[in-house]
N, CA, C and O atoms as a GROMACS GRO file, in nm:
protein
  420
    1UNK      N    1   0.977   8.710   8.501
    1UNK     CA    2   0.838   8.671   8.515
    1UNK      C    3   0.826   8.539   8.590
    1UNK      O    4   0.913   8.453   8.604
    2UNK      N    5   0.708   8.542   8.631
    2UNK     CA    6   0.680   8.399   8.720
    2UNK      C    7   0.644   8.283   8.623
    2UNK      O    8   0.572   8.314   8.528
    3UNK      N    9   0.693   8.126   8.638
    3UNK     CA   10   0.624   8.053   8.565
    3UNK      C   11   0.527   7.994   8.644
    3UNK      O   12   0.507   8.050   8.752
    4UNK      N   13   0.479   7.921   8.626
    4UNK     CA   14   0.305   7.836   8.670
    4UNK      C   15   0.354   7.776   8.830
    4UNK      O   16   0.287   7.791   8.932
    5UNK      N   17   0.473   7.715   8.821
    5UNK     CA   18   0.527   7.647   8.927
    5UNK      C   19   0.562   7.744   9.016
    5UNK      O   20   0.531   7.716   9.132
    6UNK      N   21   0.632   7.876   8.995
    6UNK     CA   22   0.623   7.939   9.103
    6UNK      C   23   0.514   8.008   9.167
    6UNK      O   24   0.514   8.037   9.287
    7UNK      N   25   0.404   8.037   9.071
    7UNK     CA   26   0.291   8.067   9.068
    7UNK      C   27   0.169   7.963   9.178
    7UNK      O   28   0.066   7.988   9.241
    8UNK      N   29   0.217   7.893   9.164
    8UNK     CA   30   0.147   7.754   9.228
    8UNK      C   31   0.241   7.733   9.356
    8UNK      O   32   0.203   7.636   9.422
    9UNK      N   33   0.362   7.804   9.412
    9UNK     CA   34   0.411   7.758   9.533
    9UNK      C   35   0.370   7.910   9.640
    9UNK      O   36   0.334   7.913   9.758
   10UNK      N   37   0.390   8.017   9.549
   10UNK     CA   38   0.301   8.079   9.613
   10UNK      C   39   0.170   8.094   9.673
   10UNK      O   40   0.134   8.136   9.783
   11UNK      N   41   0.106   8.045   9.566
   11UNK     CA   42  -0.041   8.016   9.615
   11UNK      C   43  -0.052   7.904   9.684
   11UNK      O   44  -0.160   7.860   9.725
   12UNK      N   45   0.068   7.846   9.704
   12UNK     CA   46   0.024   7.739   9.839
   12UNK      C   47   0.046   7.784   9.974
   12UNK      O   48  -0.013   7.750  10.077
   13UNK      N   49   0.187   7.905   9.951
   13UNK     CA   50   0.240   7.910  10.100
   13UNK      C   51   0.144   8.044  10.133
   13UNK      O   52   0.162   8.083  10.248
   14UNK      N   53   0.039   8.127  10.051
   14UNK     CA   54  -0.041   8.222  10.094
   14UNK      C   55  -0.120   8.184  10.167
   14UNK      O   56  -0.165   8.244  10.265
   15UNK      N   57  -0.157   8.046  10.114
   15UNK     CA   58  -0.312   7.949  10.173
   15UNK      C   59  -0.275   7.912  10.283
   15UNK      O   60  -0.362   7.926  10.369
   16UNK      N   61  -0.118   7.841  10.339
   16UNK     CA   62  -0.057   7.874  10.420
   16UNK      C   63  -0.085   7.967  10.573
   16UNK      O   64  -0.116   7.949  10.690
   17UNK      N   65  -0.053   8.061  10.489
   17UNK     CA   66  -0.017   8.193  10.565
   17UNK      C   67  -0.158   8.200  10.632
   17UNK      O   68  -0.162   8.193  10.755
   18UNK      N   69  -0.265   8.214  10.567
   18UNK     CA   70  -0.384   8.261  10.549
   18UNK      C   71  -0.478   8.169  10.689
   18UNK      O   72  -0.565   8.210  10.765
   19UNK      N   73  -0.407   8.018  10.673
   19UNK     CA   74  -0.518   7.956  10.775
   19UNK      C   75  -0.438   7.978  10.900
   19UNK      O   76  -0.506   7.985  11.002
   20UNK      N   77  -0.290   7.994  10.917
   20UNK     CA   78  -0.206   8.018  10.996
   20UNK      C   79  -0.299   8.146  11.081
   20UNK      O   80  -0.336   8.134  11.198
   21UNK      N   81  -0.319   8.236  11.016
   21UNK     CA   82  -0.374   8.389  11.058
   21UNK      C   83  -0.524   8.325  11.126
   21UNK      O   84  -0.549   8.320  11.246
   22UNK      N   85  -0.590   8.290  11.043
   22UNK     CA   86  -0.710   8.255  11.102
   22UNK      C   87  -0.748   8.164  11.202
   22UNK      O   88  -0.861   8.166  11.250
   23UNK      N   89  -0.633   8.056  11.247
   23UNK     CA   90  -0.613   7.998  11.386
   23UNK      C   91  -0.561   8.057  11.505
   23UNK      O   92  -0.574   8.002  11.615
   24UNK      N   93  -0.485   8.200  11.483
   24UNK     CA   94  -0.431   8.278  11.577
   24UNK      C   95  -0.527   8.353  11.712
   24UNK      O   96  -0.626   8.298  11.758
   25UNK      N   97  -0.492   8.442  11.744
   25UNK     CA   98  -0.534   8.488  11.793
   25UNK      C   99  -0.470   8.591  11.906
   25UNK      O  100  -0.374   8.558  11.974
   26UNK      N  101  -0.529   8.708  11.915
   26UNK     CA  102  -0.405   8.834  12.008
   26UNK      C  103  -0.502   8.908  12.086
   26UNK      O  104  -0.623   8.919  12.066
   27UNK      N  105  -0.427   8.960  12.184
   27UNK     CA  106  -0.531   8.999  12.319
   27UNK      C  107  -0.404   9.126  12.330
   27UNK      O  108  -0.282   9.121  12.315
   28UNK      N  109  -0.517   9.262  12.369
   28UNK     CA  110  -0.472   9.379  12.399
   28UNK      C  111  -0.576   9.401  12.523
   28UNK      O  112  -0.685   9.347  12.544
   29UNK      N  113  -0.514   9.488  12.587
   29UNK     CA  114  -0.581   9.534  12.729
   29UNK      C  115  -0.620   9.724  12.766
   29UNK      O  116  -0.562   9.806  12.694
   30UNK      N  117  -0.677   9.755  12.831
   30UNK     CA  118  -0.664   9.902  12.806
   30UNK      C  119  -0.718   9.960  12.978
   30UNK      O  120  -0.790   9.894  13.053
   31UNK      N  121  -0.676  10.058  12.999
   31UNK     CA  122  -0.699  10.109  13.173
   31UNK      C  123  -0.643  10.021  13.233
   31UNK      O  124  -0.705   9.986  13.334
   32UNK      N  125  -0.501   9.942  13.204
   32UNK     CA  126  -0.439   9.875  13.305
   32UNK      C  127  -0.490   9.745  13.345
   32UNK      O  128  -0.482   9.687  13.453
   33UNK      N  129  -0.540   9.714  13.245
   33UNK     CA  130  -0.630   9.554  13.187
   33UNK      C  131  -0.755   9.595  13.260
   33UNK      O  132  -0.799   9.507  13.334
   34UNK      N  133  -0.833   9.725  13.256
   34UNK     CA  134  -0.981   9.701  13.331
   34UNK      C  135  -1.059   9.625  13.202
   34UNK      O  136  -1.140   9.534  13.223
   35UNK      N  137  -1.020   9.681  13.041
   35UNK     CA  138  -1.101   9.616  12.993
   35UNK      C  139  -0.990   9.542  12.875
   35UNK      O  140  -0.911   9.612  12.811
   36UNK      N  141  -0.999   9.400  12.858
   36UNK     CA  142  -0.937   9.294  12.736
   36UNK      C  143  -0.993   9.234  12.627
   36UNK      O  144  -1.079   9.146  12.631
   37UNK      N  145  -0.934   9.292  12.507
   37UNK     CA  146  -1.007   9.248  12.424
   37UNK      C  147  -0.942   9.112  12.307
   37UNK      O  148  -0.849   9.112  12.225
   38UNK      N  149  -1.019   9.030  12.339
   38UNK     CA  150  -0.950   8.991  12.212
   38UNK      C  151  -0.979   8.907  12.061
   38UNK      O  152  -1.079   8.840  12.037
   39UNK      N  153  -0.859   8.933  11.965
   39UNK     CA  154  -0.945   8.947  11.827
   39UNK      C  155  -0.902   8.751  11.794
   39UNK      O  156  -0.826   8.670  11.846
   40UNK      N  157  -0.994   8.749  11.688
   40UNK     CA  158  -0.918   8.591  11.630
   40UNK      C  159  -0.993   8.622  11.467
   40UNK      O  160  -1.049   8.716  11.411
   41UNK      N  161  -0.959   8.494  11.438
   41UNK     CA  162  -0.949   8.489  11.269
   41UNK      C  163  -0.954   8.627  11.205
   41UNK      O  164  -1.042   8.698  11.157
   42UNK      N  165  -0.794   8.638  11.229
   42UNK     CA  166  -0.688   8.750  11.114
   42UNK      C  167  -0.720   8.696  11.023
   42UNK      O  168  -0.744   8.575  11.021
   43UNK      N  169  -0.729   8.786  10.908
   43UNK     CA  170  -0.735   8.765  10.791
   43UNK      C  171  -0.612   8.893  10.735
   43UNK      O  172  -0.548   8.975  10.801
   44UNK      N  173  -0.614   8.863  10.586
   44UNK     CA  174  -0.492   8.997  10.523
   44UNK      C  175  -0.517   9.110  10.497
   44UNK      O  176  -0.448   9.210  10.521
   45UNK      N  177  -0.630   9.101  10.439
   45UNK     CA  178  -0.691   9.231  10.443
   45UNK      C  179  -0.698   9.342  10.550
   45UNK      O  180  -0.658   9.321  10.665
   46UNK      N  181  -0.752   9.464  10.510
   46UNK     CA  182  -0.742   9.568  10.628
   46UNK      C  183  -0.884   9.531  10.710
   46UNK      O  184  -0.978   9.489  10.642
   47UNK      N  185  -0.899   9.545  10.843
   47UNK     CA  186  -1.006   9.494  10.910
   47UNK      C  187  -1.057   9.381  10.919
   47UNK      O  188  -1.178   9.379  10.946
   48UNK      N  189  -0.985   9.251  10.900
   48UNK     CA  190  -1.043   9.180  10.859
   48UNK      C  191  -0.978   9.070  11.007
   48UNK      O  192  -0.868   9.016  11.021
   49UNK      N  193  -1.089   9.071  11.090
   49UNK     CA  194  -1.080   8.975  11.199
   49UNK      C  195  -1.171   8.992  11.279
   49UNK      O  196  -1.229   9.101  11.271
   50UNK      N  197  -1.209   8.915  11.362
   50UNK     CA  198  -1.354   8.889  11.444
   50UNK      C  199  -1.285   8.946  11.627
   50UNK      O  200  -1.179   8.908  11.676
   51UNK      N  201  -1.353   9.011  11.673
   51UNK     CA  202  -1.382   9.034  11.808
   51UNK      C  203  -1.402   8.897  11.864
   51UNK      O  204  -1.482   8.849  11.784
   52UNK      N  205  -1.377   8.805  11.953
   52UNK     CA  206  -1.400   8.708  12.022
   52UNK      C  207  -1.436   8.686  12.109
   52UNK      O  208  -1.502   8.588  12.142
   53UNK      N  209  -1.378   8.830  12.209
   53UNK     CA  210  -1.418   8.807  12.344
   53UNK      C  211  -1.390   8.964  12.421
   53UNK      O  212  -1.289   9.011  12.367
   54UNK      N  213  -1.442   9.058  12.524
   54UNK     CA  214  -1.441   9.145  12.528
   54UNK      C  215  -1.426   9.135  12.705
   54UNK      O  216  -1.512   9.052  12.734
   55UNK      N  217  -1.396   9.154  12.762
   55UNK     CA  218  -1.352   9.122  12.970
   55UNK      C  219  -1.333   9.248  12.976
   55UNK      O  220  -1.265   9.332  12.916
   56UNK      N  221  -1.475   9.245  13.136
   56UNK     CA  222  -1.464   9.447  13.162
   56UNK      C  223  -1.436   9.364  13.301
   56UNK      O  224  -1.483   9.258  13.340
   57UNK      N  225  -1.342   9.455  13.361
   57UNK     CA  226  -1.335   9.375  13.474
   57UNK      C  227  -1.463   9.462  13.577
   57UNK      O  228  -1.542   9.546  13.533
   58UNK      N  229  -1.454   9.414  13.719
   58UNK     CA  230  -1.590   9.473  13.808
   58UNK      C  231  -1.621   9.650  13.830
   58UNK      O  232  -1.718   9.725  13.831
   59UNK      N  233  -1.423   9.660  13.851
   59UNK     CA  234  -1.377   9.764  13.879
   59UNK      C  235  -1.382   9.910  13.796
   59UNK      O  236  -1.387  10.026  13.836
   60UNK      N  237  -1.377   9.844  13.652
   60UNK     CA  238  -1.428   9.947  13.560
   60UNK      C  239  -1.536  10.017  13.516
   60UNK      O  240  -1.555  10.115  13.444
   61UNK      N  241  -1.641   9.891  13.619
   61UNK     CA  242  -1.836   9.974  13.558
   61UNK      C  243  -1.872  10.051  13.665
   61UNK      O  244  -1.896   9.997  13.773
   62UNK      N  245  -1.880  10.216  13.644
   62UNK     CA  246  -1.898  10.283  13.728
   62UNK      C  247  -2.015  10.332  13.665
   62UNK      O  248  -2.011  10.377  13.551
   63UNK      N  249  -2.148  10.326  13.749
   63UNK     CA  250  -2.267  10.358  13.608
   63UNK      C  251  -2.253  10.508  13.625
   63UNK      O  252  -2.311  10.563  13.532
   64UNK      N  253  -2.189  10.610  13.721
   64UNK     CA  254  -2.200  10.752  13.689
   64UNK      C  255  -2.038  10.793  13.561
   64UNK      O  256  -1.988  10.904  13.545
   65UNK      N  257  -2.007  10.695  13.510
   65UNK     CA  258  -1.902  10.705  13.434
   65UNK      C  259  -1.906  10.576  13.326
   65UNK      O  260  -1.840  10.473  13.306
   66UNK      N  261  -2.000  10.631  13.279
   66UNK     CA  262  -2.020  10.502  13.161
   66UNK      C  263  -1.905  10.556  13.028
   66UNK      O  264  -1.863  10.470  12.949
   67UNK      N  265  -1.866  10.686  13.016
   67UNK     CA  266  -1.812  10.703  12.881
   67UNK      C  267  -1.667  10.632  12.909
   67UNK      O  268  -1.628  10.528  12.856
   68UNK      N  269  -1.601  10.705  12.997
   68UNK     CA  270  -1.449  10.624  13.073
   68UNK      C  271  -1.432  10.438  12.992
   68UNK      O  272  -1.357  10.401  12.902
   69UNK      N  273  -1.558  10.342  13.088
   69UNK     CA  274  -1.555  10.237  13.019
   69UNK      C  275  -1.575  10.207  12.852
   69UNK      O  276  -1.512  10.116  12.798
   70UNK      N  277  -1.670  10.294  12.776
   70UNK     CA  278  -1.692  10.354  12.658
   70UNK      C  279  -1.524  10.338  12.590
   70UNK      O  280  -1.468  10.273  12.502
   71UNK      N  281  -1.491  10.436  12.688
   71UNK     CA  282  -1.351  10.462  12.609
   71UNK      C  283  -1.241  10.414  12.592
   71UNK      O  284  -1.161  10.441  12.502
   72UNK      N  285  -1.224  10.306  12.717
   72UNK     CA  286  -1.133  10.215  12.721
   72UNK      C  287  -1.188  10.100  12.640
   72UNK      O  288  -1.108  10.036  12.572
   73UNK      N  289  -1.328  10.062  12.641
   73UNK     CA  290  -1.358   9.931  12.480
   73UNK      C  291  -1.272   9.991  12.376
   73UNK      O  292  -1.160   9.942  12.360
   74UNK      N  293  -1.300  10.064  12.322
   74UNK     CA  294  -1.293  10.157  12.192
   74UNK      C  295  -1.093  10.129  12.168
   74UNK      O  296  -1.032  10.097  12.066
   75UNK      N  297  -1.036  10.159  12.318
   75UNK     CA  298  -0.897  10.200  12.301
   75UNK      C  299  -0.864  10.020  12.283
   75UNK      O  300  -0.790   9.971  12.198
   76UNK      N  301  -0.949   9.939  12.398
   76UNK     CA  302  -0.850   9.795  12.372
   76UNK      C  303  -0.885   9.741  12.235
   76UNK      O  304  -0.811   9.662  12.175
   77UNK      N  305  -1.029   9.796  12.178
   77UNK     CA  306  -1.036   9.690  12.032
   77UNK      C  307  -0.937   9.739  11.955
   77UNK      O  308  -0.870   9.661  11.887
   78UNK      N  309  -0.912   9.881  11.953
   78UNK     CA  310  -0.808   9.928  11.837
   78UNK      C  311  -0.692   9.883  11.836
   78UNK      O  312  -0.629   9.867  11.732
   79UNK      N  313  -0.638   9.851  11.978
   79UNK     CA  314  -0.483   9.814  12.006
   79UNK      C  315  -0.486   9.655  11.968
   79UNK      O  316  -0.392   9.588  11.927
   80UNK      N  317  -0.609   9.616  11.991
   80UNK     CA  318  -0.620   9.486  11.915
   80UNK      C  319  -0.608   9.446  11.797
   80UNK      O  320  -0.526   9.370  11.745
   81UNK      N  321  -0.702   9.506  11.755
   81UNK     CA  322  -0.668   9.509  11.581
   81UNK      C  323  -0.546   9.564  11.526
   81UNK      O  324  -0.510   9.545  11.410
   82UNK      N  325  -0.479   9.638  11.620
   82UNK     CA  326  -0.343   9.698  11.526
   82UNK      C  327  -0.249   9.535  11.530
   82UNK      O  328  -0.189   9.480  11.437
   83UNK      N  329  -0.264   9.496  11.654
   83UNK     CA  330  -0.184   9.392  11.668
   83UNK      C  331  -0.205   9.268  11.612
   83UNK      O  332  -0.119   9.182  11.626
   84UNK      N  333  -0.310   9.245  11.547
   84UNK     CA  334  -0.386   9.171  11.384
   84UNK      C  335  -0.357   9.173  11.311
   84UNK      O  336  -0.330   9.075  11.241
   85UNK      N  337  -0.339   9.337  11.271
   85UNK     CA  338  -0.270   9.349  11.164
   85UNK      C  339  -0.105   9.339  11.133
   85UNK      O  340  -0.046   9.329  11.026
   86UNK      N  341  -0.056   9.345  11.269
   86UNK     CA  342   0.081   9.310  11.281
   86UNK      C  343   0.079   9.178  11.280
   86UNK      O  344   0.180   9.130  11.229
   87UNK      N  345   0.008   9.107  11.314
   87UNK     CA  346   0.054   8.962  11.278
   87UNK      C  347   0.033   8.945  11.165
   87UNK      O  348   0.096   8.844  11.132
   88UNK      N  349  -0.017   8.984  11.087
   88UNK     CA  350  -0.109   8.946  10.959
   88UNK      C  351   0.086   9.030  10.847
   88UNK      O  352   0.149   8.982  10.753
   89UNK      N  353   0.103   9.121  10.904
   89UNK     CA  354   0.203   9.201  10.834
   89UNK      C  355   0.345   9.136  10.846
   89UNK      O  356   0.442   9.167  10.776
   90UNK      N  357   0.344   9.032  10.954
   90UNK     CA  358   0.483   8.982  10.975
   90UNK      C  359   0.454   8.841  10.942
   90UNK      O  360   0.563   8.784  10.949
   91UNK      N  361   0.369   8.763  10.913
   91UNK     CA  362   0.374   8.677  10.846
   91UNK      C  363   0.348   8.681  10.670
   91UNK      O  364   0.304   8.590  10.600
   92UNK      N  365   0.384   8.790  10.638
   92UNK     CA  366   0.346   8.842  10.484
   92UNK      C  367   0.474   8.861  10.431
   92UNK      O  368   0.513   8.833  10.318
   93UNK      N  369   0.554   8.927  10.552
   93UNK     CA  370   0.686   9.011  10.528
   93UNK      C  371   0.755   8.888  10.445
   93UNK      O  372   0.728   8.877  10.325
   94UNK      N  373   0.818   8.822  10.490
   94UNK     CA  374   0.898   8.722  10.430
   94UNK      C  375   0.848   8.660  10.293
   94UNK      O  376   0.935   8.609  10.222
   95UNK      N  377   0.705   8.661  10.244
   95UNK     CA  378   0.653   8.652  10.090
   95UNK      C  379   0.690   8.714  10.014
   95UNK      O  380   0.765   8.688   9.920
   96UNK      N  381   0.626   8.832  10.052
   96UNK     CA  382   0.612   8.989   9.957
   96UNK      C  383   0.786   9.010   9.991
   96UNK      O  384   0.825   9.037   9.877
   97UNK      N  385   0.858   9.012  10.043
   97UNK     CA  386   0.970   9.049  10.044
   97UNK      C  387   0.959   9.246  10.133
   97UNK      O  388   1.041   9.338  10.139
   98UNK      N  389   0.853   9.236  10.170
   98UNK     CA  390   0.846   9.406  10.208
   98UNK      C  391   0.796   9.482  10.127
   98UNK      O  392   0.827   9.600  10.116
   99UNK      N  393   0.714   9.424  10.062
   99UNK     CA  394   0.643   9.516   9.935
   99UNK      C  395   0.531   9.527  10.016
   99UNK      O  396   0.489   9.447  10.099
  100UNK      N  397   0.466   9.693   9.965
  100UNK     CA  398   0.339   9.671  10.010
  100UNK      C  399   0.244   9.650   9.884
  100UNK      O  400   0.230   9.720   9.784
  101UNK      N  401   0.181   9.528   9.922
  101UNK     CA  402   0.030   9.531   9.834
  101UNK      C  403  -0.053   9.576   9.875
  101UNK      O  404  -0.072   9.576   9.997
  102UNK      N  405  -0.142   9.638   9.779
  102UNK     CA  406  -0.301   9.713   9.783
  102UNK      C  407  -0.355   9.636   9.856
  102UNK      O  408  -0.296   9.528   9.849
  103UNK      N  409  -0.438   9.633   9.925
  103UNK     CA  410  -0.595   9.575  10.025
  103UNK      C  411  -0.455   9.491  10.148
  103UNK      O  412  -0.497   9.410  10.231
  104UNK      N  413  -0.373   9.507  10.147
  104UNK     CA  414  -0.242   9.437  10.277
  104UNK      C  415  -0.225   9.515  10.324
  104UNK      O  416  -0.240   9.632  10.288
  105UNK      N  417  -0.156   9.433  10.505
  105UNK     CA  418  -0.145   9.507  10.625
  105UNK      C  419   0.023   9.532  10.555
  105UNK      O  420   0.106   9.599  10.616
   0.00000   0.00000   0.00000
């Protein structure tokens, strides 16, 4: 069992972890960087980070092909957020020891 003191070094190096994530920030691209997205303040939880900034480049707005650009937002936020959650999952790893916790990447 844990006593108070280890209890209390954890909860420091989570708080840690936690503002670490929320100063970060990761950029994914999609159609060969027509459109970049990128996320900031990771958090641990699942979904849990802000859109920041979204770059369509000129080349991608074709107004007789609006779904194409549609579809490449859609593909760079996801590759974004996976890569959120990978940061969020590899700065956890070494806590948890590789356990997964409930509501964790």
């Amino acid at each position: 069992m844990m006593n108070n003191e280890m209890m209390r070094q954890l909860q420091t190096r989570m708080l840690k972890i936690q503002e670490d994530l929320a100063a970060q920030t990761v950029e994914a691209s999609a159609g060969g960087g027509a459109v970049t997205v990128t996320i900031s303040d990771i958090g641990m939880g699942p979904a849990q980070a802000k859109v920041q900034r979204v770059k369509i480049s000129a080349e991608a707005v074709d107004p007789e092909d609006i779904e194409t650009l549609e579809d490449l937002i859609v593909a760079a936020v996801n590759e974004a957020l996976s890569k959120a959650q990978k940061a969020a999952a590899d700065k956890l790893g070494p806590l948890t020891g590789g356990l997964k916790l409930p509501g964790m990447p």
